[in-house]
N, C-alpha and C positions, 0 to 999 in steps of 0.2 A: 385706185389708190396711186399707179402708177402716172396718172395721167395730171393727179392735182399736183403730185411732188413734181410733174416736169412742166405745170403751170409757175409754182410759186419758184422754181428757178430759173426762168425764163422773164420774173420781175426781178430778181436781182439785176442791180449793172454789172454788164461784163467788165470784168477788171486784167488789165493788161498786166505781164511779169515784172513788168516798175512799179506798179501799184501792188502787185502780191509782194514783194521785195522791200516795198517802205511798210507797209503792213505787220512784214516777220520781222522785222528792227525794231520798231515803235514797240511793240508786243516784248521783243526781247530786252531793251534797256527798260519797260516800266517793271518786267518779272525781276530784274536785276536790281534794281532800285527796289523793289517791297521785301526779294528777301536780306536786304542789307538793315534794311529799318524793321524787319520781322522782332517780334518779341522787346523792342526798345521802345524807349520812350517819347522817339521820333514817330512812333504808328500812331499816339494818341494826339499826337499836334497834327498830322497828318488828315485823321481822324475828325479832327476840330475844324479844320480847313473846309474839309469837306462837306459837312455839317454847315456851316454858314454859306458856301457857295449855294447847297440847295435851297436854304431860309431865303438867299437871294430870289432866285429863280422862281420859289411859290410868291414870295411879294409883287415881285414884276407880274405874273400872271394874274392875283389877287386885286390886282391894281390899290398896293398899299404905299402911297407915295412918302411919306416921312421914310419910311423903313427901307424902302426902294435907295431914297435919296440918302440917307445916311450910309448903307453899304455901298452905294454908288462912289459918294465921295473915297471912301477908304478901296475898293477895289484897282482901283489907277497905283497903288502904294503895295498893294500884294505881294507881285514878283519879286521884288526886293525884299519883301519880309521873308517870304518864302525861301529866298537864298541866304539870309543870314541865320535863319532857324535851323537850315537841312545842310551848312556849310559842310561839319564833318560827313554829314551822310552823301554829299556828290563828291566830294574829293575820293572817298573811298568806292564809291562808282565808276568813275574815271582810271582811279589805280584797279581796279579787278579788270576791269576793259581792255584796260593800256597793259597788264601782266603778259610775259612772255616765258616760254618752261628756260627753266636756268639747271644748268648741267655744273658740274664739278670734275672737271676730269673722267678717269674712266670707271667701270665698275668698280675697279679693285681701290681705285683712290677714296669713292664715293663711302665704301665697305668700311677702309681708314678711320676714313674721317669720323665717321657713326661710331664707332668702339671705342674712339677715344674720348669722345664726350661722356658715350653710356660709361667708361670706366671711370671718370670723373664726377661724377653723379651719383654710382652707386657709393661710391667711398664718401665721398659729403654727407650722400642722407644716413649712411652708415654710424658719422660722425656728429650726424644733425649741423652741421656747419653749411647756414644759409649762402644761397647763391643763385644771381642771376645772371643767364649768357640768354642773350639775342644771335641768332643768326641769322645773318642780312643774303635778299634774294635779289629781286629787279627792283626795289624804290632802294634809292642811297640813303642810309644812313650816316652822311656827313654830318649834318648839324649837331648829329647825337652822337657822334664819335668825337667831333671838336671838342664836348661838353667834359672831355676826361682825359686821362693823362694815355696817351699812345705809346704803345708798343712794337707794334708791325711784329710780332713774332710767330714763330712757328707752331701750329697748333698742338698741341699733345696733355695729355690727361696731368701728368706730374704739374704742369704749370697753371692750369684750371684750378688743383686744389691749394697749388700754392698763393695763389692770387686768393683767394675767398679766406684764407684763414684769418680770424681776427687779430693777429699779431701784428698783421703789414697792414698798411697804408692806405690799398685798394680793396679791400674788402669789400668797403660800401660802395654802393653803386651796381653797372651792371656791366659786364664784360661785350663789348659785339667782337662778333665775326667775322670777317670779310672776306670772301673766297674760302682758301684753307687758312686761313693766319687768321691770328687773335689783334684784331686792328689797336682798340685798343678799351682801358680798364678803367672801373670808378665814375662809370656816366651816370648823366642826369634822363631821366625820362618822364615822357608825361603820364601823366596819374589821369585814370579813368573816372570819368563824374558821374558813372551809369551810378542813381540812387541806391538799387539792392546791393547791388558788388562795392560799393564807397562804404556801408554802413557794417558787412559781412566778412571785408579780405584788410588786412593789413598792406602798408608802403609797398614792398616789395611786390607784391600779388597782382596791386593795383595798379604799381607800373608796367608789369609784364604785359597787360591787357590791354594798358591805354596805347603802347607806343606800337602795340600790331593792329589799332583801331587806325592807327594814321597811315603805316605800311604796311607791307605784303612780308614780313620776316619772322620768326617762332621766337618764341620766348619760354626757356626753359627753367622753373624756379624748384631751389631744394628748399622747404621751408625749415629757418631754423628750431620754433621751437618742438616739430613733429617729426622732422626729417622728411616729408614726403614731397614726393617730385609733383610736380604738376607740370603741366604743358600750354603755350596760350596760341591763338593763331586767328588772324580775322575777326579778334574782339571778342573770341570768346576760347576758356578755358575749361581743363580735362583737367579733374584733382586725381591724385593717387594712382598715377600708373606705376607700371613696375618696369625693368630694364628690357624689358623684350616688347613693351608699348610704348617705350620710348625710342628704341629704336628703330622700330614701326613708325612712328610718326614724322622723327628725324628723317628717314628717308622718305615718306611723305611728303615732304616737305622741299627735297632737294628736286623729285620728279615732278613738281609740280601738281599734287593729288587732293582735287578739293573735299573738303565736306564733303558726308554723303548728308541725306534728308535724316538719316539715324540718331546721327552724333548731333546736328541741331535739336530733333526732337530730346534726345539727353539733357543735352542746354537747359531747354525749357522748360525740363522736370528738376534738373539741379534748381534755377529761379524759383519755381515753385515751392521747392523746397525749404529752399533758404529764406524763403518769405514769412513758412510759417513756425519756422524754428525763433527761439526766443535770441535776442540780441548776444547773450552770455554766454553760446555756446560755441560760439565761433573765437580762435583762440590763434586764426592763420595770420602770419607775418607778411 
């Protein structure tokens, strides 16, 4: 036994520590790139891609010339389809890659900062007085801080729920973060296209989701007409945590602490879920 195993390793080629080296990269951006596209609607165009490359490949062998000739013409045209289908899917490749851990200060600032959110959050969903804060990590959000009126002020809970009450001005929209200050209030963000979460979650929900699809920053929403907190990060969202999961996650967030395999499989059972639930029962803002 011992002698066929040190036959059939002996037809392998020897591969030198640059070739094991491009080998463990190649491997790591494709694993990194499927679980971004995992569970979305990029795995079925992915999917289809793949599917026609093989139709290629048995035609060329087949020697089936029309069919050959016709995916022939269109395969020169691919690479370009393929970047404009999977646009969002490699920009957010590149941002996971390109992330760096982002710090705040020290423990004790970090501890701050967390309490005064969670005490702003609980008094909202207390009050059912909807709200959304972003807080921004390594991708800037400038362009989505331009989109609103600026503040630059000091972070602290009194002002979070002053800002969200419907009496003032800034209520609508969504507050970011930047550093410890509330940069600034009433921004515009993008709305997520994913079909089940467009047809399931109400403006607010759906923006919290879209604009951490494009950056690396948390998105934390009190829904008005439930009061319940949710959480969104990397495109996808935690309904209904409580103040000690949120601040769980908020510091999560700050150290840099991705997903585990768990909270995705969650994911996939919330979709599941909400797939086979009736349209009428969903009520989130």
């Amino acid at each position: 036994m011992s002698s066929v195993l040190q036959q059939l390793i002996s037809l392998l080629p020897r591969l030198t520590w640059l070739e094991v080296v491009d080998i463990v990269v190649v491997a790591y951006l494709i694993y990194q790139f499927l679980m971004i596209i995992r569970g979305r609607r990029a795995a079925h165009i992915l999917t289809g891609v793949v599917i026609l490359a093989a139709i290629y490949g048995v035609s060329a062998l087949l020697g089936l010339r029309l069919l050959s000739a016709i995916l022939g013409h269109v395969a020169p045209y691919a690479p370009f389809a393929i970047i404009v289908m999977f646009q969002s899917e490699i920009r957010r490749l590149l941002a996971r890659i390109g992330r760096q851990r982002f710090h705040i200060g020290g423990r004790l600032q970090r501890r701050e900062f967390t309490e005064e959110i969670v005490l702003a959050f609980s008094r909202l969903s207390k009050e059912r007085t909807g709200a959304l804060v972003v807080i921004e990590r390594d991708i800037g959000l400038r362009t989505f801080i331009e989109s609103g009126i600026g503040l630059d002020a000091a972070l602290s809970s009194d002002l979070l729920i002053s800002i969200f009450q419907t009496s003032t001005s800034l209520h609508d929209g969504a507050v970011i973060i930047q550093g410890v200050r509330i940069a600034s209030a009433a921004c515009f963000l993008p709305l997520t296209v994913r079909p089940i979460l467009s047809r399931k979650l109400g403006t607010r929900h759906r923006a919290a989701i879209g604009v951490t699809e494009e950056t690396d920053c948390l998105s934390l929403i009190v829904s008005e007409e439930t009061g319940r907190i949710s959480v969104a990060a990397f495109g996808e969202i935690e309904f209904d945590v409580d103040e000690q999961r949120l601040a769980e996650r908020i510091s999560e967030h700050l150290v840099q602490k991705r997903w585990t395999r768990q909270q995705n499989d969650m994911l996939d059972e919330f979709e599941g879920r909400m797939e086979r639930q009736p349209a009428h029962d969903s009520h989130l803002d």
